[in-house]
RODO-2510 file (C-alpha; in nm, 4 decimals, decimal comma):
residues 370
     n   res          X          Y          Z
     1     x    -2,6127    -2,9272    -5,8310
     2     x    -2,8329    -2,6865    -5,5768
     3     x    -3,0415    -2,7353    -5,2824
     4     x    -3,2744    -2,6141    -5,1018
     5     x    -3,2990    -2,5807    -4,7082
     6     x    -3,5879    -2,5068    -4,5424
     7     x    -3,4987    -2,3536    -4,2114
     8     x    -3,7984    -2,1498    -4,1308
     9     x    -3,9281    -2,3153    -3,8362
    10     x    -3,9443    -2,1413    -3,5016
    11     x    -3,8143    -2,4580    -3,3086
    12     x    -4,1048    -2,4603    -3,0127
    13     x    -4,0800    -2,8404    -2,9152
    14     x    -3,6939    -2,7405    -2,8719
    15     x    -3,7448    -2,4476    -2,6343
    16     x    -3,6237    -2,3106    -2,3851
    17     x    -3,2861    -2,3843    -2,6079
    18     x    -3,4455    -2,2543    -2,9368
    19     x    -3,5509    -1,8919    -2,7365
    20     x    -3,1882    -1,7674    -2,8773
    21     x    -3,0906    -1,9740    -3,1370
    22     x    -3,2281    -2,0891    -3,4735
    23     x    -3,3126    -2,4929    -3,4334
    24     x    -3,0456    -2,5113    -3,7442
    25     x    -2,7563    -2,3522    -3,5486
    26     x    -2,7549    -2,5623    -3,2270
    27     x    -2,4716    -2,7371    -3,2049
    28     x    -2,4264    -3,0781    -3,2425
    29     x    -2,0528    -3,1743    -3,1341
    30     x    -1,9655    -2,8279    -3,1078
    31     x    -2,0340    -2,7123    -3,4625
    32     x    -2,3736    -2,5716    -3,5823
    33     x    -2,6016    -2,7980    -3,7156
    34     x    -2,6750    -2,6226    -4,0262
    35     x    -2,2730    -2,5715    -4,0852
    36     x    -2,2310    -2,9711    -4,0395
    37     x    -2,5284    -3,0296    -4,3023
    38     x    -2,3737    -2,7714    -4,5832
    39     x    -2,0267    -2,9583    -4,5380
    40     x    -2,1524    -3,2620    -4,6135
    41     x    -2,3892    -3,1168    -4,9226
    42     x    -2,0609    -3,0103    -5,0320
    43     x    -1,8943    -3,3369    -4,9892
    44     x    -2,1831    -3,5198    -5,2263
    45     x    -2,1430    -3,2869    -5,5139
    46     x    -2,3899    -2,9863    -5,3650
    47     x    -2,2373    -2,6470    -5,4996
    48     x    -2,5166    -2,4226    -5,4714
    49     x    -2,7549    -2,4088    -5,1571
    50     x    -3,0591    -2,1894    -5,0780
    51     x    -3,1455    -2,1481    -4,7419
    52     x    -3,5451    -2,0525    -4,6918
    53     x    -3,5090    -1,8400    -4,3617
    54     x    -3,7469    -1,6854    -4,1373
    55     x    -3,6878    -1,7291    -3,7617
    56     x    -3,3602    -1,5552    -3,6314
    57     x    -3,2333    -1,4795    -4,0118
    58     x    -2,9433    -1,2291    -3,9153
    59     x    -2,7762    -1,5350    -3,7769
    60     x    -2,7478    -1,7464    -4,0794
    61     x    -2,5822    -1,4234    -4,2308
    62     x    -2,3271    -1,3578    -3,9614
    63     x    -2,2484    -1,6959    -3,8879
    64     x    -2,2395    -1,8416    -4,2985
    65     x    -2,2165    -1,5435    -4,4849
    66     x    -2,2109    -1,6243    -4,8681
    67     x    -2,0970    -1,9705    -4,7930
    68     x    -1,7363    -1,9202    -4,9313
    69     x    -1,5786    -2,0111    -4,6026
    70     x    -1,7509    -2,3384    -4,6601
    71     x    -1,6875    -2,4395    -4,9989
    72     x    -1,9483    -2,3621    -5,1849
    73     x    -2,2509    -2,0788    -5,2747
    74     x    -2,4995    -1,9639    -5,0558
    75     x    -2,8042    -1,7431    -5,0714
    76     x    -3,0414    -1,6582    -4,7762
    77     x    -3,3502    -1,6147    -4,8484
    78     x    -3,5562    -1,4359    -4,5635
    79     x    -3,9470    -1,5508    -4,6235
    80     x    -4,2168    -1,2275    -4,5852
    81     x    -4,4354    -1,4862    -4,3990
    82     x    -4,3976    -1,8472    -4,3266
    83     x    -4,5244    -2,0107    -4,6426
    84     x    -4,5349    -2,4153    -4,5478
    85     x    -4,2742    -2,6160    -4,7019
    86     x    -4,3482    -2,6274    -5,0522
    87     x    -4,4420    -2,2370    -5,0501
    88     x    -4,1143    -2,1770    -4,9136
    89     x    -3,9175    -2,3646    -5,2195
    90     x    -4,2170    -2,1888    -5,4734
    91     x    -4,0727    -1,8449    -5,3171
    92     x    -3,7232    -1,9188    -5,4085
    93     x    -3,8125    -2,0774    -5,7376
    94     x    -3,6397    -1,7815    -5,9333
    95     x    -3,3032    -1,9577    -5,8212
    96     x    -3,3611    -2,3099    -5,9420
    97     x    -3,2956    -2,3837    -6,2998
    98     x    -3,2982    -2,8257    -6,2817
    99     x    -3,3122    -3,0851    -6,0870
   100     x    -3,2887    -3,0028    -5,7187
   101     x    -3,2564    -3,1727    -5,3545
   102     x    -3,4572    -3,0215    -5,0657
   103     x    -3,3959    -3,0851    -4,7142
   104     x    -3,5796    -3,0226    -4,3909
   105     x    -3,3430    -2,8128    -4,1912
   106     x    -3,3932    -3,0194    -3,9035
   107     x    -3,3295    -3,3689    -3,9862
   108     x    -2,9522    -3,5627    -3,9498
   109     x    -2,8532    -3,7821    -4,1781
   110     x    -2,5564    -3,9733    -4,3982
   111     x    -2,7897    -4,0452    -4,6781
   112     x    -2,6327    -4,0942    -5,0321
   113     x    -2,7141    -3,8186    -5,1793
   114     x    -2,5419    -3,9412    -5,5377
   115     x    -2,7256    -4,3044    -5,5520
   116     x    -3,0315    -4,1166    -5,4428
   117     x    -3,0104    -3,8994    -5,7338
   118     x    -2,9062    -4,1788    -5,9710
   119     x    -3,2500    -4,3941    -5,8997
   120     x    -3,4581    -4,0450    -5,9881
   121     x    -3,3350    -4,0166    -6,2750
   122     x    -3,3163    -4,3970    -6,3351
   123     x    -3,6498    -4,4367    -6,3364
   124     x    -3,7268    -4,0180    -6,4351
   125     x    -3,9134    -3,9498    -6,1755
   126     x    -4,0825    -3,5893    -6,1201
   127     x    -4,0016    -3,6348    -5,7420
   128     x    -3,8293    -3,9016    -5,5411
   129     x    -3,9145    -3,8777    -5,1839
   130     x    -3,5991    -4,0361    -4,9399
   131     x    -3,7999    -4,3113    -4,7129
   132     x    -3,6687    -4,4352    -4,3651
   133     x    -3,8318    -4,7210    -4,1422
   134     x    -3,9533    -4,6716    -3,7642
   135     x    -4,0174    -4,9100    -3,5139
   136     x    -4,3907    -4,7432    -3,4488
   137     x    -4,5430    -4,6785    -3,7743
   138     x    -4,8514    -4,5811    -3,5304
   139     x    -4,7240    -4,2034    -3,5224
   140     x    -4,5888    -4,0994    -3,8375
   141     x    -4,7254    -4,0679    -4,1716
   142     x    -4,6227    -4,3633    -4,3421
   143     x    -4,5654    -4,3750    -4,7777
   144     x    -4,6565    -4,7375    -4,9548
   145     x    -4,5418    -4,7901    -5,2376
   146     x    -4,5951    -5,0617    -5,5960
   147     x    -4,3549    -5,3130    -5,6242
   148     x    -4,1027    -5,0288    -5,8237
   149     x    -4,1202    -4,8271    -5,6036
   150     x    -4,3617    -4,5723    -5,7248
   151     x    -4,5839    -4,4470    -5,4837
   152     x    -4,9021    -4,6089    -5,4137
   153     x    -5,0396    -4,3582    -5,1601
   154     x    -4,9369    -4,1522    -4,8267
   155     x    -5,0825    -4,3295    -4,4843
   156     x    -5,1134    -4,0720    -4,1884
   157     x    -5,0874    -4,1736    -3,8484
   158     x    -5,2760    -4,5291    -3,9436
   159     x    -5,4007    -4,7446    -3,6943
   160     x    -5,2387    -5,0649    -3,6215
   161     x    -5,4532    -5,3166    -3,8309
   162     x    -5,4323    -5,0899    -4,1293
   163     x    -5,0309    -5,0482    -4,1358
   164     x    -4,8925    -5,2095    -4,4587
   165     x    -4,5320    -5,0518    -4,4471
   166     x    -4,2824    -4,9062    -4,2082
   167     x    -4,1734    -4,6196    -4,3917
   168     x    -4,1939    -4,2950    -4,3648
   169     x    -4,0927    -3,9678    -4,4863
   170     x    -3,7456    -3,8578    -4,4217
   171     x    -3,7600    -3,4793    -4,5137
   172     x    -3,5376    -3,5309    -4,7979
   173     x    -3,6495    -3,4809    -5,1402
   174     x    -3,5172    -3,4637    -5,5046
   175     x    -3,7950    -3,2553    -5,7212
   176     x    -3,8004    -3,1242    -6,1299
   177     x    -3,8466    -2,7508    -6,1103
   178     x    -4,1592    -2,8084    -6,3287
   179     x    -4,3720    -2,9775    -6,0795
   180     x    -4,3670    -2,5844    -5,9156
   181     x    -4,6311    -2,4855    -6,1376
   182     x    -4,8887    -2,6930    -5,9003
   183     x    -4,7803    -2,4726    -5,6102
   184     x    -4,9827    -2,1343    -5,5693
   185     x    -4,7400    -1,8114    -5,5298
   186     x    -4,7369    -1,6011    -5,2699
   187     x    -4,9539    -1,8774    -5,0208
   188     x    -4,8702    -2,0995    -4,7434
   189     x    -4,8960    -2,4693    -4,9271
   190     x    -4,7166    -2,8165    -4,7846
   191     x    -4,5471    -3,0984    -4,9669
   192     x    -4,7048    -3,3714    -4,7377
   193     x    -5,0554    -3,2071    -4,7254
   194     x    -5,0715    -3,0297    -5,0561
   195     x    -4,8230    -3,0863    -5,3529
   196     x    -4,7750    -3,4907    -5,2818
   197     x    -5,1442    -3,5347    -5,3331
   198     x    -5,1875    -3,3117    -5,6255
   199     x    -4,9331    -3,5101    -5,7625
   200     x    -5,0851    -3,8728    -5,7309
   201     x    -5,3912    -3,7192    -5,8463
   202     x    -5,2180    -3,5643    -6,1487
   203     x    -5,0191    -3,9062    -6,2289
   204     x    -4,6951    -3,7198    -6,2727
   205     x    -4,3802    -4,0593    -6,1460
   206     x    -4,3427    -4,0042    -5,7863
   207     x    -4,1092    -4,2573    -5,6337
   208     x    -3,9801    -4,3597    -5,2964
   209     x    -3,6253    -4,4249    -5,2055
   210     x    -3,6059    -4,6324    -4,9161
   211     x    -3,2588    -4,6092    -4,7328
   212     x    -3,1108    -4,7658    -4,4149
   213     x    -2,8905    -4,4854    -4,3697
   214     x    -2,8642    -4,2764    -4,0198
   215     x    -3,1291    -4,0483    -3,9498
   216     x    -3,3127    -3,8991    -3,6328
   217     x    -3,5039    -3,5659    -3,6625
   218     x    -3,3282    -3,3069    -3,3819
   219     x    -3,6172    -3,1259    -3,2981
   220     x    -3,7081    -3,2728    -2,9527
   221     x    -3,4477    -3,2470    -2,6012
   222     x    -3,4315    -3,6110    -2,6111
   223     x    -3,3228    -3,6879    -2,9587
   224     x    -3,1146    -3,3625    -2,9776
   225     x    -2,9129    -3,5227    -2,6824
   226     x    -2,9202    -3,8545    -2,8665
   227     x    -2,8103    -3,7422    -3,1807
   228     x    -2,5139    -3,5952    -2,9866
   229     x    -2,4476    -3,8981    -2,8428
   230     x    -2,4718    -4,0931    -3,1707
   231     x    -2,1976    -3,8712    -3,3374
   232     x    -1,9622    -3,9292    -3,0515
   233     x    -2,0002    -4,2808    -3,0648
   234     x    -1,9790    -4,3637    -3,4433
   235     x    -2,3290    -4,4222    -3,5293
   236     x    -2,2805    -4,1407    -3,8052
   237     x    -1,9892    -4,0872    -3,9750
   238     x    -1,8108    -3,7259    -3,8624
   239     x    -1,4792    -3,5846    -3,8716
   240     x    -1,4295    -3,4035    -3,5199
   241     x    -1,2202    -3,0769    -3,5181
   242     x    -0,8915    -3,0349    -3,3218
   243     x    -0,6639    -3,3260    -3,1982
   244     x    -0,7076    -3,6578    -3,0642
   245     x    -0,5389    -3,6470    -2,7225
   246     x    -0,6876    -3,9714    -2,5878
   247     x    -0,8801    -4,2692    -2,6646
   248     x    -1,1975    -4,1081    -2,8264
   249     x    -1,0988    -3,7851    -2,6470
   250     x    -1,0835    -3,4757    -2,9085
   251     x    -0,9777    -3,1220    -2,7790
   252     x    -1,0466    -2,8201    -3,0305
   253     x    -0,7396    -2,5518    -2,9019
   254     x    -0,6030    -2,5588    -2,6132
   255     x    -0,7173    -2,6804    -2,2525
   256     x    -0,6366    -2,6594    -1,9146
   257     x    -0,6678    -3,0319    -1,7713
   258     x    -0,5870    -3,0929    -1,3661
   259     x    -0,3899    -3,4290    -1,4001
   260     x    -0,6191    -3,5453    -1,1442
   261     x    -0,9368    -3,5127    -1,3851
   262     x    -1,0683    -3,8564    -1,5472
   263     x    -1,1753    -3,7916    -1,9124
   264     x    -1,3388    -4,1403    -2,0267
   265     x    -1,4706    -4,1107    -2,4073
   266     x    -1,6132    -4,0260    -2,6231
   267     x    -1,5331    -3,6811    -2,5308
   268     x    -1,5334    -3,3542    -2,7436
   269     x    -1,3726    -3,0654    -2,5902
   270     x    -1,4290    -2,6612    -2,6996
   271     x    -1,1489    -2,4583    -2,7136
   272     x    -1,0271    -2,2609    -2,3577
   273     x    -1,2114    -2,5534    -2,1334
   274     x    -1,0739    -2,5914    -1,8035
   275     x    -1,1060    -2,8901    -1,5768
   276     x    -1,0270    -2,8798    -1,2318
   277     x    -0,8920    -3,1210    -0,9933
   278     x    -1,1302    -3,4547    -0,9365
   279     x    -1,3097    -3,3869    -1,2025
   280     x    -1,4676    -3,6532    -1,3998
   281     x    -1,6123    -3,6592    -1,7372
   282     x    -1,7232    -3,9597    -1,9463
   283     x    -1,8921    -4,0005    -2,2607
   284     x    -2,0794    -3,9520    -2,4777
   285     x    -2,0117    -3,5871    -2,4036
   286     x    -1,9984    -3,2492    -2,5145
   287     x    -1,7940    -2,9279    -2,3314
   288     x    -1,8133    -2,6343    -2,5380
   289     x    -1,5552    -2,3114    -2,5545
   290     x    -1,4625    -2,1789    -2,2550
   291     x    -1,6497    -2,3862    -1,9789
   292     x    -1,5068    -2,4124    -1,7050
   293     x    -1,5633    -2,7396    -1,4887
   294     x    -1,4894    -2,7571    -1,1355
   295     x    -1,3159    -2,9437    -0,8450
   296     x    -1,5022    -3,3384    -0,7892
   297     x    -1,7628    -3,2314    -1,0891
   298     x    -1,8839    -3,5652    -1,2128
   299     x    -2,0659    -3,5211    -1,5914
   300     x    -2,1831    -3,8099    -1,8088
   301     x    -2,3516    -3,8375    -2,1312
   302     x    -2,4634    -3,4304    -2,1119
   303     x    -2,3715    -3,1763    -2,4082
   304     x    -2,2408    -2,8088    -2,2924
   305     x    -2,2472    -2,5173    -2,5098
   306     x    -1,9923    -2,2501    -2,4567
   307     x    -1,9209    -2,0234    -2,1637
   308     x    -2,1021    -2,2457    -1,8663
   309     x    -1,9172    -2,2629    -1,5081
   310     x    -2,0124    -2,5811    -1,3524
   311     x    -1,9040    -2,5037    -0,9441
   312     x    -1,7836    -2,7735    -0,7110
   313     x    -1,8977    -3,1035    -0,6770
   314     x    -2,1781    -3,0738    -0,9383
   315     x    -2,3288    -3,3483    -1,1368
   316     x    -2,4816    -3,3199    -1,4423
   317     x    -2,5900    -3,6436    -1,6538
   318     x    -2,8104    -3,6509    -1,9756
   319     x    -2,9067    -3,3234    -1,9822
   320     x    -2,8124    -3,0202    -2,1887
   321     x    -2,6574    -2,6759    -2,0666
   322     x    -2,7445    -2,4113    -2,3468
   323     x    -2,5100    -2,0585    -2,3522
   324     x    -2,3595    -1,8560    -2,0454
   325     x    -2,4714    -2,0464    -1,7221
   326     x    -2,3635    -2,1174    -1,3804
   327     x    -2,4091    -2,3995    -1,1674
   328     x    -2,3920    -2,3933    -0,8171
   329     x    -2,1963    -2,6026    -0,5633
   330     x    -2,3643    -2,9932    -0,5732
   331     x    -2,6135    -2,9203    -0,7564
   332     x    -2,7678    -3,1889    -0,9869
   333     x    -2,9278    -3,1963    -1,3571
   334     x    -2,9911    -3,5193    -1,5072
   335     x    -3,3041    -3,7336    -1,6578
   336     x    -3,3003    -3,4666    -2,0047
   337     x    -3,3354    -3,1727    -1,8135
   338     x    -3,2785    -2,8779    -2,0080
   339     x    -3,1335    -2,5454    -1,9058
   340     x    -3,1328    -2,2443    -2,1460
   341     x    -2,9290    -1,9173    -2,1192
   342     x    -2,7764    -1,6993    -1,8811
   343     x    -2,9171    -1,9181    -1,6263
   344     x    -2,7792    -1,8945    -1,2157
   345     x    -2,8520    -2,2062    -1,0677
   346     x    -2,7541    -2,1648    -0,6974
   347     x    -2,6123    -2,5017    -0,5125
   348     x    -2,7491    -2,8104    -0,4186
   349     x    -3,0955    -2,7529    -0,6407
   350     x    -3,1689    -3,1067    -0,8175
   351     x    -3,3279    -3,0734    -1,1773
   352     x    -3,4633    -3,3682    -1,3193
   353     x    -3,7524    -3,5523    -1,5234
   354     x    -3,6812    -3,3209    -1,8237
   355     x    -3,7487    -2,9794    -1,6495
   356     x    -3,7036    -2,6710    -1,8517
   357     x    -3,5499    -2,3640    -1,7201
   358     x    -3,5926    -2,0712    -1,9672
   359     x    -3,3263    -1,7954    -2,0250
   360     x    -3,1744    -1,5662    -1,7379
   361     x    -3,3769    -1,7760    -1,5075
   362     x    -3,2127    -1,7443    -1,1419
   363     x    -3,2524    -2,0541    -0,8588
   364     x    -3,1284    -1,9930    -0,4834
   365     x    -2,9730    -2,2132    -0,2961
   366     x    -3,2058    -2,5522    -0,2893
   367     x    -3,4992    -2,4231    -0,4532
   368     x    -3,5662    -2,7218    -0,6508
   369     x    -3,5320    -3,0695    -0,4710
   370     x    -3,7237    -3,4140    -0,5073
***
């Protein structure tokens, strides 16, 4: 069975943390988004992926190469232009040859990719669109649907007295290759906006598959740092690298651990982390390779990607460190701030209210305080 993964977005609503790194290769408990979704492809009976690329595309190569390492086949496909999301599947159509998933490269989920597949072809349906409910049907486009699940007609952004379902898209699709034929070549052309309709007009079975299972698009700070948080604390189902050397408290190599630090999970620990006397660190939270977290630092519920140095009595709470910084003595991050790369945060500088601080950015001493 193959896929399709359409990972040519540039990430902006995820920047500063996006300025270096594909959206699909952030990390989510310390291993690359993108590498998490293949495994579990794999794991559902995915063999053969095709990854549409056109941000960053060098990185999918050095970090996946041909996929081996993971199980399975992989091509990258590096788009001349970005081409929309059904343009970007037309453009690798020379590689499909049946029925195929496709994926947007930035949604998480534990769908059932196998009783997904067995309800398309159930009731042989040209494309089954996976359908998840929201709480504010107000701000998505929402799909409604006959009684068998067929699909009436596509809602966008309705107001309140006109909502009929809950349900929207989830950015995972099963499609026949022949439906491709209603897709120019060579053009930028969208499911939602362009294919989807073309397709009610045309009559060919279009059905929705409504599922309960786990799924939050990763594309904002917030629900990046939630989605972290949901993995540590079993709302998705995950298999963490490295040992269990506490209650909910996995280390990936070794560690240097003061036996005065507290470590209160869920906790996922990088390989080469050091924690210093007084320390304390409670989930849900992420320290990636080779931080290094000093004397009396207090974190809580923040992720860390690798190489940060986190200086005496800081706190940092909900927020997320990207690659390479340092934090000053008592400084504080919290309320979803975000810091990107190669950042020098100099002490006792508060960051809060989702502030952004963009790559190499440098902060004396108290230069930010509320």
């Amino acid at each position: 069975m193959k896929a399709v993964i359409l990972v040519g977005g540039l990430g902006t609503r995820l920047r500063p943390l996006t300025c270096n790194t594909p959206k699909p290769m952030i990390p989510l408990a310390n291993q690359p988004f993108i590498e998490l979704m293949l495994l579990r492809l794999r794991d559902q009976g995915i063999d053969e992926v095709v990854l549409a690329v056109q941000y960053l595309a060098d990185r999918f190569r050095q970090t996946l190469g041909d996929g081996s390492q993971l199980g399975l086949k992989l091509h990258i496909v590096e788009e001349p232009e970005p081409r929309g999301t059904a343009g970007a599947v037309k453009n690798v159509e020379h590689l499909l040859d049946g029925t195929t998933f496709v994926f947007n490269g930035d949604v998480m989920t534990d769908l059932d990719l196998q009783t997904m597949l067995a309800f398309h072809r159930e009731n042989e349906s040209k494309v089954t669109i996976a359908l998840t409910p929201v709480d504010d049907p107000t701000q998505f486009g929402l799909v409604e649907m006959e009684s068998n699940k067929r699909i009436r007609r596509f809602l966008e952004k309705p107001r309140a007295e006109d909502i009929t379902t809950n349900l929207i898209n989830a950015g995972t699709y099963i499609i026949e290759p022949d439906v491709f034929r209603y897709v120019p070549p060579d053009q930028f052309y969208m499911f939602e906006r362009g294919l989807f309709p073309v397709l009610m007009q045309t009559g060919d079975p279009m059905f929705g598959y409504p599922s309960r299972a786990y799924w939050s698009d990763i594309g904002k700070p917030q629900t990046y740092i939630d989605v972290n948080h949901d993995i540590l604390i079993g709302k998705v189902r995950h298999t963490f690298r490295g040992e269990q050397i506490a209650d909910r408290v996995w280390k990936e190599d070794s560690a240097d651990i003061h036996p005065s630090a507290q470590i209160v999970g869920p906790v996922v620990l990088g390989p080469e982390v050091v924690i210093k006397r007084g320390a304390q660190i409670i989930g849900p939270t992420v320290i990636g390779a080779r931080c290094q977290i000093g004397p009396d630092v207090s974190i809580e519920g923040a992720i860390l990607w690798d190489d940060n140095v986190i200086e005496e009595g800081a706190t940092l709470r909900n927020c997320v460190l990207g690659h390479g910084n340092r934090v000053g003595q008592r400084t504080i991050i919290t309320d979803g701030a975000i810091v990107s790369d190669q950042c020098r945060l100099g002490g006792e500088n508060r960051l809060e209210r989702g502030i952004r601080i963009w790559p190499e950015t440098t902060l004396n001493d108290r230069a930010i305080s509320f």
